[in-house]
C-alpha positions in Angstrom: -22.5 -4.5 -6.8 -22.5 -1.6 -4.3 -24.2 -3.8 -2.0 -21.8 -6.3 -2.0 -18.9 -3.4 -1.8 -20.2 -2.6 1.5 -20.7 -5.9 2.9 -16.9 -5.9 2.3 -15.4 -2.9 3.4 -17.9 -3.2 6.7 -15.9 -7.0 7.1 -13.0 -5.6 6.8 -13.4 -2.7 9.0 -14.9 -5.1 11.4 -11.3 -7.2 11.4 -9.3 -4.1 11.0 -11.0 -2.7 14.5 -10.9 -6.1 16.2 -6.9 -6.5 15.2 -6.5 -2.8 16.7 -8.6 -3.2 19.8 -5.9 -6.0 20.5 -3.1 -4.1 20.0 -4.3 -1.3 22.3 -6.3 -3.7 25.0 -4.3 -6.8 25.0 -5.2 -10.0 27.6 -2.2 -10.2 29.3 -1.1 -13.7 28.9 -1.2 -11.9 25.1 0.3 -9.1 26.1 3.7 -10.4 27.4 4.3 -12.4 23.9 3.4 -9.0 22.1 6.0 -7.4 24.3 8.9 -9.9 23.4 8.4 -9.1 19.5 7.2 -5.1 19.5 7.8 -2.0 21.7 4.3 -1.1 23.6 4.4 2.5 22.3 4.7 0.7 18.8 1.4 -1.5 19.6 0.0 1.6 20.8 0.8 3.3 17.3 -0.2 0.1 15.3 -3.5 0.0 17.0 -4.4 3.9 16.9 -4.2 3.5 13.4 -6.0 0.4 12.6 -8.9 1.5 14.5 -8.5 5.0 12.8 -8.6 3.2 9.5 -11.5 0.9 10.4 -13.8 4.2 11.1 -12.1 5.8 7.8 -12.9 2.7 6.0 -17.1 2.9 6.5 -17.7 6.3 8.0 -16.7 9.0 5.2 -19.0 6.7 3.0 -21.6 6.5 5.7 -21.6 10.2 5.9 -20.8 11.0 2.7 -18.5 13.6 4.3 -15.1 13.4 2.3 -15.5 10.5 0.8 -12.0 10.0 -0.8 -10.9 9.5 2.5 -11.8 6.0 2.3 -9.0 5.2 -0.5 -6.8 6.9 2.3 -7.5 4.7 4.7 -7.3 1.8 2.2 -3.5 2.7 1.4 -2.3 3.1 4.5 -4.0 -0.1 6.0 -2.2 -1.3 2.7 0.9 -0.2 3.8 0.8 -1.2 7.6 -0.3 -4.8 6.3 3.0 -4.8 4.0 5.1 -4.1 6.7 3.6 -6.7 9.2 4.3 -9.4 6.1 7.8 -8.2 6.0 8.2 -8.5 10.1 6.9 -11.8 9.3 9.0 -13.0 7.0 12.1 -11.8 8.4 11.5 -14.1 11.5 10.9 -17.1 9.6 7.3 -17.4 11.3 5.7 -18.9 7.7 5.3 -22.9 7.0 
């Protein structure tokens, strides 16, 4: 079981560091449809903290250095992915 636990929070660091390494190095043709929806200093923020969660996510475990950071980092990628689904919704961008 704590095998498989890591093999899932690792995944979802992975995504979680991918999704912010867009949002702070976006291609442009990427980065001018990103710019009609968000603010660039809110892309910056959004990034900064998915890539801050994807290292809290795996590294307090890894180190076992304050290890109930990783709950932390849980909620508040939690709470950044609650807000994107409400962004979402409100412009209609759903089947």
């Amino acid at each position: 079981m704590n095998i498989t636990l890591w093999i899932l929070q690792v995944l979802l660091a992975l995504a979680f560091l991918a999704h912010g390494l867009m949002f702070l190095m976006p291609p442009p043709d990427i980065a001018a449809m990103m710019d009609a929806m968000l603010p660039r200093w809110f892309q910056l923020f959004l990034g900064t903290a998915e890539v801050l969660a994807a290292v809290g996510l795996t590294l307090p475990g890894l180190a076992r250095i304050r290890p109930g950071l990783v709950p932390a980092a849980a909620v508040g990628l939690m709470v950044v992915m609650i807000a994107a689904t409400v962004l979402h919704l409100w412009r209609a961008e759903y089947s």
